[in-house]
C-alpha positions as CSV (number, residue, x, y, z in Angstrom):
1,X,21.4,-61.0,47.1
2,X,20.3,-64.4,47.5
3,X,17.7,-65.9,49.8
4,X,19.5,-68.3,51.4
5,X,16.3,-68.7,53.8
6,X,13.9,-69.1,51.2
7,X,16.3,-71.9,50.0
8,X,16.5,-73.5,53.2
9,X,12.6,-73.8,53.3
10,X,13.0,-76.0,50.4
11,X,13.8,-79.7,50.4
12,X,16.7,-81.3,48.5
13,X,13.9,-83.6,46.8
14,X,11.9,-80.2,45.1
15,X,15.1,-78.5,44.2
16,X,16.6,-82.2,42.4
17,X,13.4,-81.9,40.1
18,X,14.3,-78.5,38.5
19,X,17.7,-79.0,38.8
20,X,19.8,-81.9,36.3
21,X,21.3,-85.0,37.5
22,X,24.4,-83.6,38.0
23,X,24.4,-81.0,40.6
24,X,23.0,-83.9,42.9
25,X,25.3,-85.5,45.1
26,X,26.3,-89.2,44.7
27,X,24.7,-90.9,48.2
28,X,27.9,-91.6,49.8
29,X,27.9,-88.6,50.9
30,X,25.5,-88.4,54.2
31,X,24.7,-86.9,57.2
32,X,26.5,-88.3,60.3
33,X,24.0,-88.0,63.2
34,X,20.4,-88.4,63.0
35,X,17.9,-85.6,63.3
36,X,20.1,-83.6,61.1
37,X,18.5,-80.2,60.0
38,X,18.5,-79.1,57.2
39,X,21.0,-76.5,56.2
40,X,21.5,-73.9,53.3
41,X,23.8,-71.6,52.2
42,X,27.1,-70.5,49.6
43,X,30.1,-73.1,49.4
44,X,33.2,-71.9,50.2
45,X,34.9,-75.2,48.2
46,X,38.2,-76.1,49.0
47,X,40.9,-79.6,48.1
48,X,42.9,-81.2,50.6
49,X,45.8,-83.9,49.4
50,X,45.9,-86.9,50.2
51,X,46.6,-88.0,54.0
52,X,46.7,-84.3,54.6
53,X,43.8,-81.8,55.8
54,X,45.8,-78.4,55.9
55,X,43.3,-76.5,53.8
56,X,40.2,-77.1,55.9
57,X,41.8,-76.3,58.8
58,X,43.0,-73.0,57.3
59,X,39.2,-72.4,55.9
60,X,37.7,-72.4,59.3
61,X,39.4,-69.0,59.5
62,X,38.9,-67.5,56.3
63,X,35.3,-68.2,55.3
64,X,32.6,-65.8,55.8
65,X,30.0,-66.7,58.2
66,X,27.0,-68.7,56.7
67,X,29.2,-70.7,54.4
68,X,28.9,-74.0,53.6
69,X,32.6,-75.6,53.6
70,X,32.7,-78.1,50.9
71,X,36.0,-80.5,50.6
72,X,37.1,-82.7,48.6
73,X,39.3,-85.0,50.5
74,X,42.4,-86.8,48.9
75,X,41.5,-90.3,50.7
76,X,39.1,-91.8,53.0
77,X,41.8,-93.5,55.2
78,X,42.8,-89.5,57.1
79,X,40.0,-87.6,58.7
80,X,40.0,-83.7,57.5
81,X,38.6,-82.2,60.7
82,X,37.8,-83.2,64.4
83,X,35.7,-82.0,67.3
84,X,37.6,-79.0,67.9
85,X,38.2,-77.7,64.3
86,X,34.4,-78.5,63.9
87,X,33.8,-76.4,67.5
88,X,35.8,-73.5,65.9
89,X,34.5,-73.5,62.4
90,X,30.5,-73.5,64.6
91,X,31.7,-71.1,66.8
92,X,33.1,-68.9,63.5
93,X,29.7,-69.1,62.2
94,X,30.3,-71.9,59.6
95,X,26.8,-73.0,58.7
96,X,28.0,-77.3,57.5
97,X,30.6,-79.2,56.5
98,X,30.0,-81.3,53.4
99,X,33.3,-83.8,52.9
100,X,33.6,-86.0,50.2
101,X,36.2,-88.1,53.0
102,X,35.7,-88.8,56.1
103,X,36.2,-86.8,59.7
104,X,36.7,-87.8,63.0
105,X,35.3,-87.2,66.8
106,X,31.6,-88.0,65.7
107,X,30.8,-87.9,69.3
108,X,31.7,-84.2,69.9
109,X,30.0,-83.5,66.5
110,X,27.2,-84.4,67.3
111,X,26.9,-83.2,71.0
112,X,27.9,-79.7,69.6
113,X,24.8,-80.3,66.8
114,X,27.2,-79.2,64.0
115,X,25.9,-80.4,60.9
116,X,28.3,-82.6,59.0
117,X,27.7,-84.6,55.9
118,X,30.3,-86.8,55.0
119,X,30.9,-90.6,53.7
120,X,31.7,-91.9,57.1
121,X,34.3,-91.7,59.9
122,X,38.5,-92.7,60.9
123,X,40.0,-92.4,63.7
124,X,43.0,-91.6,62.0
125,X,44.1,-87.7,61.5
126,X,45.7,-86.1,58.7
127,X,48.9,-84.3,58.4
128,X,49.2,-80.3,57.8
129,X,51.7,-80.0,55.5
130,X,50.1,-79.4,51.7
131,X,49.1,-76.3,50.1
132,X,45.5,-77.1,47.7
133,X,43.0,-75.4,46.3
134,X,41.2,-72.9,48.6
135,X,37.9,-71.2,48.2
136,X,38.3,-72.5,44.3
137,X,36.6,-74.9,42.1
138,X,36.2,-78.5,43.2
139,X,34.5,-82.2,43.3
140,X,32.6,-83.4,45.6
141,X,29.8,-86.2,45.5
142,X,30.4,-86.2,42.0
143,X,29.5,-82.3,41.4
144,X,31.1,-79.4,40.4
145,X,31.1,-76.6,43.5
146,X,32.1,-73.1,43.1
147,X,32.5,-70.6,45.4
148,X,29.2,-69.3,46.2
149,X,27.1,-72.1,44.7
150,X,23.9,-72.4,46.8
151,X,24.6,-75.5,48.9
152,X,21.2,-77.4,50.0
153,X,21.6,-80.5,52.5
154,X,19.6,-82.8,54.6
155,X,18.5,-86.2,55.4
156,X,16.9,-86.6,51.7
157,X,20.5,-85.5,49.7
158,X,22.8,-82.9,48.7
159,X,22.1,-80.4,45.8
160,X,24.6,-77.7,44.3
161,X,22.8,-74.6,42.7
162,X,25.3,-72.8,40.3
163,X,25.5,-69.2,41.3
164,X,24.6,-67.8,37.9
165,X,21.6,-70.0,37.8
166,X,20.0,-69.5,41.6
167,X,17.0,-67.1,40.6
168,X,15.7,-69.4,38.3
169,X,16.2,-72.9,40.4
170,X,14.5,-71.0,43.1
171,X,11.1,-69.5,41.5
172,X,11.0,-73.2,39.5
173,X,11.5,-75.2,43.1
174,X,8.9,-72.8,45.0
175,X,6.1,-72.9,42.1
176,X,6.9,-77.1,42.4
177,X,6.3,-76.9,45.7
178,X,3.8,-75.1,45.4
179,X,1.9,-77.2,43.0
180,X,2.8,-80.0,45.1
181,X,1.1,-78.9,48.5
182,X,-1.6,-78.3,46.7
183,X,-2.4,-81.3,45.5
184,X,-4.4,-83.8,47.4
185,X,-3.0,-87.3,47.7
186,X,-6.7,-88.7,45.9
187,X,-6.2,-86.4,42.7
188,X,-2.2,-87.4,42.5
189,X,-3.2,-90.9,42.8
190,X,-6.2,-91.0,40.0
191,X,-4.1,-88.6,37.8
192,X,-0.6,-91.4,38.6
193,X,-2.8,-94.3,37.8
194,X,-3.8,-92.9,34.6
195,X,-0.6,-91.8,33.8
196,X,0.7,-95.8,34.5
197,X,-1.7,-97.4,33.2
198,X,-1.4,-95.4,29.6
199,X,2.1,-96.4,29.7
200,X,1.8,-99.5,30.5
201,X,-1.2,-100.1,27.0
202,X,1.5,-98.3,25.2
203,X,4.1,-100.7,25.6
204,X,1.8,-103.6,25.3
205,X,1.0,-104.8,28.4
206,X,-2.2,-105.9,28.9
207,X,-3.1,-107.5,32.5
């Protein structure tokens, strides 16, 4: 079973060092209210067409508590989800959403302290009317999510950990973060200055 806490103790910056460049999210994809906190948990991934937000609004109902929803939005122009859907989905036990689009009713959102990373807000709502891709493989930020992919989110970025490979991210991350608290910023900086200056003789430079 995995430790979604143990996860959640870790930032997105530890994790991105074991993990390769593409299970990081592009940064257009950010948190929409300040003091965010940082969240953890599986994706329940899901596609909504363009202009249309249908299959969100259908997830809020169907994935388990702790789930992360992660969408991949048609457009940017339609928002997927408002204050009530995002009132429901928090009140359903729905830990985040993380939209590759845009919502709306930021306000609300944010008064409610539901966390939602997104690239931004419209105004403008979606229609209901187009079946997708639900609780299956998508994109979004540039990474492939499938269902129960460790989802890890805050204020530094988003990282995706693929289910089959969570054990391993997670004893790599904790011994990194290990290593790092225990290193005191005057032995990172002689050991860093070392490390630059070697590379710098190497390639020649000499002031």
């Amino acid at each position: 079973m995995t430790d979604y806490a143990a996860f959640q103790a870790l930032s997105p910056t530890t994790l991105s060092d074991v993990l390769t460049r593409d299970r990081v999210m592009n940064i257009g994809i950010r948190p929409l209210w300040t003091g965010i906190p940082r969240i953890a948990g599986p994706a329940y991934p899901l596609r909504c067409a363009p202009g249309d937000n249908l299959m969100l609004h259908a997830a809020i109902y169907r994935a388990p508590a702790g789930s992360i929803i992660v969408v991949e939005a048609g457009d940017m122009d339609y928002a997927v989800a408002g204050g009530n859907v995002c009132a429901v989905a928090q009140r359903n036990g729905i830990a985040a959403f993380v939209v590759d689009g845009v919502i709306r009713d930021l306000a609300e959102v944010r008064d409610n302290r539901f966390p939602v990373f997104a690239r931004g807000v419209s105004p403008i709502p979606g229609g209901k009317d187009l079946l997708e891709a639900l609780n299956q493989p998508v994109h979004c930020g540039g990474v492939l999510v499938s269902p129960g992919d460790v989802v890890v989110a805050d204020e530094e970025g988003i990282v995706v950990v693929p289910v089959a490979d969570v054990e391993r991210v997670l004893k790599a991350a904790q011994a990194r973060a290990a290593k790092d608290a225990a290193e005191t910023l005057d032995a990172w900086e002689t050991a860093h200055r070392a490390r630059i200056d070697d590379i710098l003789k190497k390639k020649g430079f000499t002031s």
